[in-house]
KEVO-512956 format. One line per field, with one value per residue (C-alpha): y, z, x. Coordinates in Angstrom, 3 decimals. Example, Ala and Ser with C-alpha at 12.3 -4.5 7.8 and 13.67 -1.06 7.14 Angstrom:
REM KEVO-512956
c2: -4.500:-1.060 .
c3: 7.800:7.140 .
c1: 12.300:13.670 .
***
This chain:
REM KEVO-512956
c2: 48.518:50.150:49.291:52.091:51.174:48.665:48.169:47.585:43.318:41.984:42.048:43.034:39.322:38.876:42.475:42.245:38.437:40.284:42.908:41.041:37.826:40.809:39.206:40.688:42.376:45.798:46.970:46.152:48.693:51.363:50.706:52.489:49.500:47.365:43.926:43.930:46.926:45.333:42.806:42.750:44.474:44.556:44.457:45.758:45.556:47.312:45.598:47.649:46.441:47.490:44.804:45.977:45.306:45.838:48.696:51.734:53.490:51.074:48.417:49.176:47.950:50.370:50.199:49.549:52.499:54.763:52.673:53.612:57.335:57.835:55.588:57.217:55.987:52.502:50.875:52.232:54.205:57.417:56.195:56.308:59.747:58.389:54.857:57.020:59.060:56.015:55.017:57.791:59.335:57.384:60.099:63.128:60.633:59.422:62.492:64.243:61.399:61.124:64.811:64.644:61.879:58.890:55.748:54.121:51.471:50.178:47.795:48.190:45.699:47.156:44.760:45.517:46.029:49.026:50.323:50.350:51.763:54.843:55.686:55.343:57.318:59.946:59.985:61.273:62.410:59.275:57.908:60.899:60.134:56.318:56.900:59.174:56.312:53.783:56.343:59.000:57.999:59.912:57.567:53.953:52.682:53.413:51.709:48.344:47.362:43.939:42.091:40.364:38.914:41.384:40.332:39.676:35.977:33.188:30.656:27.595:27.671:29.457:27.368:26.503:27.853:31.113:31.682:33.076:35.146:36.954:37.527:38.664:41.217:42.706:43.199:44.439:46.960:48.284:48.841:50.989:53.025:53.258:51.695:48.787:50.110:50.167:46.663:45.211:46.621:44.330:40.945:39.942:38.462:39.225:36.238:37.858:36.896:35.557:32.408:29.421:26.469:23.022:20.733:19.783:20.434:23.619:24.594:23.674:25.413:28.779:28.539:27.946:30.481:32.923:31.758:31.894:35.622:36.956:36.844:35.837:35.773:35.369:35.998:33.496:33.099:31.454:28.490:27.540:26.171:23.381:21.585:18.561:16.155:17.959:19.992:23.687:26.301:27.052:30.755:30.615:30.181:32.815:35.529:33.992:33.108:29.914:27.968:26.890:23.594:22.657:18.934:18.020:14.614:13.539:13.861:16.813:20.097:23.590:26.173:29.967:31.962:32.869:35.540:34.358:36.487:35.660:35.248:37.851:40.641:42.011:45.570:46.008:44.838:46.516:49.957:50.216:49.230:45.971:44.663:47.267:47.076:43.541:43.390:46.094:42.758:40.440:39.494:37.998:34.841:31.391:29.890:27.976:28.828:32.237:35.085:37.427:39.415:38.587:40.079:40.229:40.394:41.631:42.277:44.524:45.710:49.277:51.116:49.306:50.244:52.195:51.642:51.523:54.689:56.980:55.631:53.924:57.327:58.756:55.100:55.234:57.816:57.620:54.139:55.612:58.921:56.386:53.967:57.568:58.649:55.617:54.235:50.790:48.115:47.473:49.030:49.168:47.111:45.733:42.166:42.054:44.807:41.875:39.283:40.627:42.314:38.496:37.359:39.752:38.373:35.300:33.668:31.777:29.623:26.715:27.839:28.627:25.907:23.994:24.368:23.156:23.730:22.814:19.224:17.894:15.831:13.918:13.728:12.467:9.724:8.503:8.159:6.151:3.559:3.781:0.663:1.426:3.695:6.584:9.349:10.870:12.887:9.911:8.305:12.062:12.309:9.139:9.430:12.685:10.925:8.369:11.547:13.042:9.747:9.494:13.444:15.143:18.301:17.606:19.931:20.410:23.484:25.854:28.366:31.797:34.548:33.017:29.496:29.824:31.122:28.394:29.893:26.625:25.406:26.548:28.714:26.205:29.097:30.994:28.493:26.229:29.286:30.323:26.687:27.278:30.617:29.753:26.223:28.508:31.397:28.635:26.339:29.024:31.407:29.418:27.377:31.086:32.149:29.343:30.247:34.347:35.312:38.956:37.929:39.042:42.461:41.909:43.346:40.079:38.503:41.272:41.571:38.294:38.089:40.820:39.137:35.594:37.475:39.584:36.640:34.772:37.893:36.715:39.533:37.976:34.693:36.771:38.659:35.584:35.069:37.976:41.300:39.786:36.655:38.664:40.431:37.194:35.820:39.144:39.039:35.200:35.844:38.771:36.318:33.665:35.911:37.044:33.705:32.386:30.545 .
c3: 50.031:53.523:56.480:58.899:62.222:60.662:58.740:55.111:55.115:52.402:49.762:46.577:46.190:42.793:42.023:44.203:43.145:39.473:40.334:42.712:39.965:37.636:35.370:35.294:37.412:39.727:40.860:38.601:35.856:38.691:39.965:39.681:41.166:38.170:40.162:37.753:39.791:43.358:45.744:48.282:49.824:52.286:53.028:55.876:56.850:60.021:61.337:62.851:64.920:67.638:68.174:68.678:72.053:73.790:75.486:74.148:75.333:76.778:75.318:71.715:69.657:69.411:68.982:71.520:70.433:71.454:74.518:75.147:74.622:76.883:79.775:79.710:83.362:83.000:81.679:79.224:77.358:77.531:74.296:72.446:70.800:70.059:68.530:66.468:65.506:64.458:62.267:59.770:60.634:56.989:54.925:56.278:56.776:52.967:50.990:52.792:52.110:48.262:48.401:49.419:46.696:48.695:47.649:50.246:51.043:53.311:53.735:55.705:57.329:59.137:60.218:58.960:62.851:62.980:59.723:60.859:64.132:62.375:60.751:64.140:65.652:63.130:62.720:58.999:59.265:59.422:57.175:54.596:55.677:54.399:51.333:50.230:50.986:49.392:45.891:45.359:41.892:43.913:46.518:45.529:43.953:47.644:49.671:49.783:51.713:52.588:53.265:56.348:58.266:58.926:62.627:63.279:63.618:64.153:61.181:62.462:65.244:62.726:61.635:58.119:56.602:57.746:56.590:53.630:55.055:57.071:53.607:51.687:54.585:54.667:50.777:50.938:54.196:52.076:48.929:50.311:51.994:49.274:46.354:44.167:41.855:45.153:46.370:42.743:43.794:47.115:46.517:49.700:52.617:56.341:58.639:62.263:65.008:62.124:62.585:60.132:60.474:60.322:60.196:57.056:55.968:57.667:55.758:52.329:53.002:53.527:50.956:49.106:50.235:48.965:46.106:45.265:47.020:44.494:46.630:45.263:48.322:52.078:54.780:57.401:60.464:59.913:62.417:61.138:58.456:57.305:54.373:52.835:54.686:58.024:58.540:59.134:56.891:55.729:56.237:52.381:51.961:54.628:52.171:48.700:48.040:48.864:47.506:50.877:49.502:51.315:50.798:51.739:53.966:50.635:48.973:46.600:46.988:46.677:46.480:46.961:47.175:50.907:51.586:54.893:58.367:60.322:64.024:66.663:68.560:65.403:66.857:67.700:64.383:62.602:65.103:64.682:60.868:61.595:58.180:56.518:57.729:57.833:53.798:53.517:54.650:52.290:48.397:45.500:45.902:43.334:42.248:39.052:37.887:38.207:40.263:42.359:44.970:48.239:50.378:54.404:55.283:58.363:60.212:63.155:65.369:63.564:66.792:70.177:72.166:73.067:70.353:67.609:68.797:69.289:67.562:64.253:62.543:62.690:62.126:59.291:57.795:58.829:56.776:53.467:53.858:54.186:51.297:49.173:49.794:49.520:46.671:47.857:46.039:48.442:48.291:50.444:48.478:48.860:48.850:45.689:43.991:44.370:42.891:40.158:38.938:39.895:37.227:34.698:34.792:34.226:37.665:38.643:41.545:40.089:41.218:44.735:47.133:48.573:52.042:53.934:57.692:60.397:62.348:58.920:57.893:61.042:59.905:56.569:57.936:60.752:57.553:55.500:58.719:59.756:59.193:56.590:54.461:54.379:53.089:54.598:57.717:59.243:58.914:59.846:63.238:64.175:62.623:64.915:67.878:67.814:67.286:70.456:72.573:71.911:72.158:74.219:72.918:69.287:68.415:65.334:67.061:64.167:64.649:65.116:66.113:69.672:70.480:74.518:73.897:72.837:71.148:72.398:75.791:78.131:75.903:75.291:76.495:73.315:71.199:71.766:71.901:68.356:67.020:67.906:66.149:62.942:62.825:62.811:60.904:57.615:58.933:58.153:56.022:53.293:51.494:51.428:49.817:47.294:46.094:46.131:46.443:46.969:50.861:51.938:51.147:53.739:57.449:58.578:57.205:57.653:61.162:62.169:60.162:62.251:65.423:63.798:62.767:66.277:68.089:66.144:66.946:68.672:71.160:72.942:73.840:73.586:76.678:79.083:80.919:82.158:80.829:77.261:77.811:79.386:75.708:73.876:76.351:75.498:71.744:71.599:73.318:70.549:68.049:69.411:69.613:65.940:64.987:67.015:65.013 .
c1: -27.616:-26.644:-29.532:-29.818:-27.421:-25.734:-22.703:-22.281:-21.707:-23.295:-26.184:-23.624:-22.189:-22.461:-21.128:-18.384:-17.497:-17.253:-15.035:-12.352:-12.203:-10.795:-7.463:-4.479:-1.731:-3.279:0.085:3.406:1.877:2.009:5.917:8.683:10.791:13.166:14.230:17.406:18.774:17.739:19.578:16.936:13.574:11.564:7.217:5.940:2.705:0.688:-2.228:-5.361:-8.145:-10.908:-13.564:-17.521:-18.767:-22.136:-21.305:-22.966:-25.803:-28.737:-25.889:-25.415:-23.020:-19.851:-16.423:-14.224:-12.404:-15.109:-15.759:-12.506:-12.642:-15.654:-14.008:-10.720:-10.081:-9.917:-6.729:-5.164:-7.671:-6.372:-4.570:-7.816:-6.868:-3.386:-4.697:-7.105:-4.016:-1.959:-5.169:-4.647:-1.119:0.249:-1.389:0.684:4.206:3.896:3.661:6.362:8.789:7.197:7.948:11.805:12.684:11.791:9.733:8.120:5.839:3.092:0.788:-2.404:-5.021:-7.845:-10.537:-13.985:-15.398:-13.082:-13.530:-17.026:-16.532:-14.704:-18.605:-20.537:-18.202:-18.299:-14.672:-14.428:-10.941:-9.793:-12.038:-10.921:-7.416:-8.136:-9.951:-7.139:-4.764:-6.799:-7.777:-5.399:-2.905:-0.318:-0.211:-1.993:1.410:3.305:0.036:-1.631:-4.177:-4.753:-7.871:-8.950:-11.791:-14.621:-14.822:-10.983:-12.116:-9.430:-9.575:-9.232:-12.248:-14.081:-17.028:-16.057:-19.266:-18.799:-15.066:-16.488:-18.840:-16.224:-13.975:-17.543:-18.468:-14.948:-14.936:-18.623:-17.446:-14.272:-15.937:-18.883:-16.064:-13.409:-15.083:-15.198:-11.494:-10.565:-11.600:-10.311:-6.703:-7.181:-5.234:-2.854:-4.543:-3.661:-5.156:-5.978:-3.640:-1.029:-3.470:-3.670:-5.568:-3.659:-6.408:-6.459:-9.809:-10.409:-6.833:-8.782:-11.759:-9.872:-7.555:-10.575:-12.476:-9.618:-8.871:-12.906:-12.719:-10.260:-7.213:-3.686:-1.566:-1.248:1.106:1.869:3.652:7.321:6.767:3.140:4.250:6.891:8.203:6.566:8.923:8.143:11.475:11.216:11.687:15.357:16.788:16.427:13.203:11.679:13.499:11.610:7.386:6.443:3.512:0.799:-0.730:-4.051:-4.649:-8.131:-8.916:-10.559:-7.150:-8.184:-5.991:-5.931:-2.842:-1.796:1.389:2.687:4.748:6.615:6.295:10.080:9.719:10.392:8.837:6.543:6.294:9.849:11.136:8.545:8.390:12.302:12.561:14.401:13.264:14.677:18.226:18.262:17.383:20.848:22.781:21.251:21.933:20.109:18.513:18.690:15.090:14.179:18.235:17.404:18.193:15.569:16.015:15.796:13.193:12.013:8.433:7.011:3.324:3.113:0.231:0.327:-0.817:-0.426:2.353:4.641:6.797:4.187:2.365:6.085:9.223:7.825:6.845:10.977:11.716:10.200:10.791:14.636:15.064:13.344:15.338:18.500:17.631:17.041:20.378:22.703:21.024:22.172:20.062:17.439:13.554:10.828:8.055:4.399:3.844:1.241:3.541:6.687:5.012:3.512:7.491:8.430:5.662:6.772:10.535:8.857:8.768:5.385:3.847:5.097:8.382:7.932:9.076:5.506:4.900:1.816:0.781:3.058:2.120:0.408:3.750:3.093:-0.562:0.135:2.916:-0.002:-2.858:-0.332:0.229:-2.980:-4.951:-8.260:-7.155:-6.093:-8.493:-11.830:-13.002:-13.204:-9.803:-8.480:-9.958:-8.469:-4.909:-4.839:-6.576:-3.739:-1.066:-2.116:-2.475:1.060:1.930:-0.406:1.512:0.611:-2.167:-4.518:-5.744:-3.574:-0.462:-0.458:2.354:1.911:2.345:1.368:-2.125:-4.777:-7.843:-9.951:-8.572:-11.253:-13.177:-16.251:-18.430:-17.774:-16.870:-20.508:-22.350:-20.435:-21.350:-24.788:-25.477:-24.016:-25.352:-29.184:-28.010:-26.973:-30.182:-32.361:-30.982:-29.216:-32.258:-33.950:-30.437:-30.587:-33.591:-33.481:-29.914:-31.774:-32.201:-29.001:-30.049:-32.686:-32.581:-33.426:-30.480:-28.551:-28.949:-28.287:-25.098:-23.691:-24.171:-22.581:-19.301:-19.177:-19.694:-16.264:-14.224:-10.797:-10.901:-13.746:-11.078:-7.742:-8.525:-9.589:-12.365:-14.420:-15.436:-14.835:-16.962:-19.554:-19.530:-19.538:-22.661:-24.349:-23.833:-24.803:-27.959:-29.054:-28.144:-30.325:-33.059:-33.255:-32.691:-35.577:-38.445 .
***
């Protein structure tokens, strides 16, 4: 059920839980790819975002997109026309290369505040431009989308109840604009900012959350992860899956494939095709005694900047136009599309090398020496209390695609203000949830819900203090206010 003025975020849980828990492969059935004639490939994914603000008329909610194209003085926002381009330009650039004998692939994540802003703003080209992307036979087996947070939140200062809320209200925002066949084909996940918690416990609790959410893979950032033993990834295994284990402070764990992101500058490798040529150089990789392909992964901003916005669309186009005519064992694939042709040659997770977030090796080593045990919340907090007396560097704080930007360092004005809000929202709404899971079809609920996920967006930290902590302060106080007794 869609409210009037707001966006479509929940109230179809069980319906949607149904669909996404689905069995069996969604994309291997639909390839043209044979891994027997392949010595590498490449997965590219572009990454799509505009936050909501309060900065509409009499200070709605609207997308900073449309902010943006009615304040085309300030900044840099007379791009708005050109980022609203690069939003649906895939639809004319994939048929034309399908058309001339090429066989590309893309994978998109759009966060559920733009996908929203795109229906306030009335912008049904793109949206026509998506659901074509997302629907049409023709092109489904060249296109993936991936799923994301609904408010571009950063997982790790996330309050851990509301991770799944942000997965549910993206799946509930992409079915009511593509539909649920559409949804069911959604099974990577794309964490905002490349950003994984390493805190153990907030780690479990979103691995959890997507496992329980339907999804079957992640990508993640090169350096926030490591090897059990605490060494870094070798060259090797950036270029095969890996298996993320999330081990609880209670000792219980949970698992889920990774695809790995390399370092580097993500919009110049991904703007010029860098993954591309680099998977020409490579050959077949060894796992289980077996041979498989190697492949390079990659995540870009898919409009922002320069490069994204002028030289990716020849770029691309160039590298499938040169892998059509050399023939030379490499393919552009998508990430859910690789693993399932890796399942079918009899591959599985068990294979794939574990991983586990970066810093918890040191973690694990402090628990075992620590006097009192070693498992619980408890024991945690001061195994990494003693870690950072004796490294103030070491940090439980997560890893994203940038390691000089802290997402909690002088942001307690967000971050309290988040705490707040969602420690209300669950204090009142869950027991009423319990009982009638009908209630999140309600305005009430609805309402407030917005306001939680708007106020966890990462724009409102990303961009330092001003403007966007004026928007935060704003949104917070709305939030109070419906959640008042």
């Amino acid at each position: 059920m869609v409210l009037d003025g707001l966006p479509p975020i929940a109230g179809r849980e069980a319906e949607i839980q149904a669909v996404v828990q689905r069995p069996g492969p969604v994309a291997a059935p639909h390839s043209n790819l044979r891994l027997e004639t392949l010595r590498s490939a490449f997965a590219c994914a572009l990454h799509m975002h505009q936050p909501t603000i309060p900065a509409g008329a009499d200070g709605g909610l609207i997308s900073h997109l449309q902010y943006m194209q009615e304040h085309p003085g300030e900044g840099d926002n007379h791009n708005a026309e050109p980022f609203a381009q690069c939003y649906r330009r895939l639809v004319d650039i994939l048929p034309r290369l399908i058309a001339e004998g090429c066989n590309p692939r893309i994978m998109l994540d759009y966060s559920g505040t733009l996908l929203w802003g795109f229906e306030q703003m009335g912008r049904h080209d793109i949206l026509e431009a998506l659901q074509r992307l997302a629907t049409d036979p023709a092109l489904t087996p060249h296109v993936e989308f991936l799923g994301t947070f609904w408010g571009h939140a950063v997982a790790p200062s996330t309050p851990i109840p509301d991770i799944t809320l942000q997965l549910q209200a993206w799946q509930h925002q992409f079915a009511a604009q593509f539909g649920l066949d559409a949804l069911a084909r959604v099974k990577g996940f794309s964490p905002p900012e490349m950003h994984l918690p390493n805190h153990p416990d907030t780690l479990f609790a979103l691995v959890s959350a997507l496992r329980e959410c339907g999804y079957r893979w992640l990508l993640v950032q090169e350096h926030s992860v490591e090897n059990p033993d605490g060494s870094p990834l070798s060259r090797r295994q950036t270029l095969i899956p890996n298996r993320l284990v999330a081990r609880h402070s209670s000792g219980e764990a949970v698992e889920i494939v990774a695809l790995i992101k390399t370092q580097g500058s993500d919009t110049k490798l991904v703007g010029q095709m860098q993954p591309c040529y680099e998977a020409l150089g490579l050959e077949r990789q060894t796992l289980a005694g077996r041979s498989l392909p190697a492949i390079v992964s990659q995540i870009a901003d898919g409009e922002n900047g320069g490069v994204m916005m002028n030289e990716f669309p020849p770029a691309f186009e160039q590298a499938h136009r040169r892998l059509a005519a050399e023939s030379a064992g490499t393919a552009a694939v998508n990430g859910t599309e690789w693993l399932e042709l890796l399942e079918a040659e009899g591959f599985s997770s068990a294979d794939y090398p574990a991983i586990q977030a970066v810093g918890q090796h040191l973690l694990w080593r402090q628990l075992e020496q620590q006097p009192g045990g070693a498992d619980g919340p408890g024991a945690v907090s001061a195994a990494i209390a003693a870690l950072q007396a004796a490294d103030p560097g070491f940090a439980m704080e997560g890893a994203s695609w940038t390691n000089n930007l802290s997402w909690v360092k002088g942001y307690e004005s967000v971050l309290e203000p988040m705490q707040q809000v969602s420690a209300a929202f669950h204090a009142r709404f869950d027991p009423l949830v319990a009982a009638d899971p009908a209630v999140t079809s309600s305005p009430d609920y609805q309402r407030a819900l917005l306001h939680l996920l708007l106020l966890e967006t990462s724009c409102f930290r990303y961009w330092g203090q001003g403007t966007w902590t004026d928007y935060a302060r704003e949104i917070h106080r709305r939030g109070e206010a419906l959640l008042a007794p």
